[in-house]
C-alpha positions in Angstrom: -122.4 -214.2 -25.0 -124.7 -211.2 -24.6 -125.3 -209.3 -21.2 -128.0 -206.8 -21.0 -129.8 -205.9 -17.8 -132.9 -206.7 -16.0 -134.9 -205.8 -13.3 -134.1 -208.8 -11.1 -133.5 -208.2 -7.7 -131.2 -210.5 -5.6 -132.0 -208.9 -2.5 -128.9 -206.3 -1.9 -128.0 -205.5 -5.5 -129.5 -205.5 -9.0 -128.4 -207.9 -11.1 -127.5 -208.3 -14.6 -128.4 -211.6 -16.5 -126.2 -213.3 -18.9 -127.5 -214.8 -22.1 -125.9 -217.2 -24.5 -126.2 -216.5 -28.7 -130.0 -217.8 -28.5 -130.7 -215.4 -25.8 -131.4 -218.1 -23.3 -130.3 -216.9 -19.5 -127.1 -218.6 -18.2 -126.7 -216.9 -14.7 -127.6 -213.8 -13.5 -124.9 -212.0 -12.1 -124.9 -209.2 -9.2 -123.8 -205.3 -9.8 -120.1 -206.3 -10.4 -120.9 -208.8 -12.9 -119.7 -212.0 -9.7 -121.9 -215.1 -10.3 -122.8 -217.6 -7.5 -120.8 -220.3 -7.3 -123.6 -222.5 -7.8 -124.2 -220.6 -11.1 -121.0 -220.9 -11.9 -120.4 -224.4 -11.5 -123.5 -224.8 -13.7 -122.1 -222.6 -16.2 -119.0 -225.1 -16.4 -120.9 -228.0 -16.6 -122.4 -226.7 -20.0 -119.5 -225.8 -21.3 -117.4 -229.6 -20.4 -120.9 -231.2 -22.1 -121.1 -228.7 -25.6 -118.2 -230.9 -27.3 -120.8 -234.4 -26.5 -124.1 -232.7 -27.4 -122.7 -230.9 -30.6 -121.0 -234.5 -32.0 -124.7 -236.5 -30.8 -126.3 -233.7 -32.6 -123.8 -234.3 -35.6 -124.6 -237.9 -35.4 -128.6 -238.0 -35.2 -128.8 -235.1 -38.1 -128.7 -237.6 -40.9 -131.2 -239.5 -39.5 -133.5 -236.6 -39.3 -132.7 -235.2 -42.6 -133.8 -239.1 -43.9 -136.9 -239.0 -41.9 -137.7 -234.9 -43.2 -137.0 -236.6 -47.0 -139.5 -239.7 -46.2 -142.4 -237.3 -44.5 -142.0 -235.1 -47.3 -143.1 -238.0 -49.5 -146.1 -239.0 -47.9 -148.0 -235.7 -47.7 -151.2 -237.0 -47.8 -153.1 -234.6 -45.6 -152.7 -231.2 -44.3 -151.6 -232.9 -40.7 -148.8 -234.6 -42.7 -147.7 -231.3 -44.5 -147.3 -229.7 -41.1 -145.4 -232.6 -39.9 -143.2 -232.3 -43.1 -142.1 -228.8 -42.3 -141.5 -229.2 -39.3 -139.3 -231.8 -39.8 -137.3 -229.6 -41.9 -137.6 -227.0 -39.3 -136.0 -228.6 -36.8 -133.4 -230.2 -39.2 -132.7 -226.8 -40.3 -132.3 -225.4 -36.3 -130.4 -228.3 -35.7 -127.9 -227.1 -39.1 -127.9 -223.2 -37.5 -127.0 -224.3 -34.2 -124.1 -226.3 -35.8 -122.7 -223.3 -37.6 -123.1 -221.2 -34.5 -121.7 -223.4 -32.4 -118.4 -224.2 -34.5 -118.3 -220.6 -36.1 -114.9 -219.1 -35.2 -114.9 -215.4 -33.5 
C-alpha cells in the first residue's frame, strides 16, 4: 500500500490519501495518518471480500481465456480484431492482478 499526499482538505487538517498497488484511493487519512471510522470499516470490508473475488476471478479466467482463443479465430473485420485484443487484455489484467494479489512480501 502506497501513501503519498494530496491537497485534500477535510476541513481542520490536511490529509493524506491511501492508495492500494493499482494506485486506486482507499481512504484518505487526516495529519496523523487516523481514518474515519466509516473509512475504516470500508477498508475492512475489502479486505474480508479479497479471498471471494480473487477465487471467482480464479474461476471465470478459463472461461475468458476460451472466449480470447475463440475471438481470436474469427477475426473477420477490424471491429473483431479490437475485440480480440481486448479480450486478451483483460485476460492478461485479470493474470497481473492474480500475481499481485498472491505475490508474497
Amino acid at each position: 500500500m502506497n501513501i503519498a499526499p494530496t491537497p485534500w482538505q477535510t476541513g481542520r487538517t490536511i490529509s493524506r490519501a491511501v492508495y492500494a498497488a493499482d494506485e486506486t484511493p482507499i481512504c484518505i487519512c487526516d495529519s496523523m495518518g487516523e481514518a474515519t471510522a466509516a473509512q475504516e470499516a470500508n477498508h475492512a470490508r475489502l479486505i474480508a471480500a479479497a479471498p471471494d473475488l480473487l477465487a471467482a476471478l480464479r474461476a471465470l479466467l478459463p472461461y475468458a481465456e476460451n472466449e480470447a482463443h475463440a475471438l481470436q479465430e474469427l477475426r473477420d473485420s477490424e471491429a473483431a480484431e479490437a475485440e480480440a485484443e481486448a479480450a486478451w487484455q483483460a485476460v492478461e489484467h485479470a493474470l497481473e492482478i492474480i500475481e499481485r494479489a498472491t505475490a508474497t512480501s
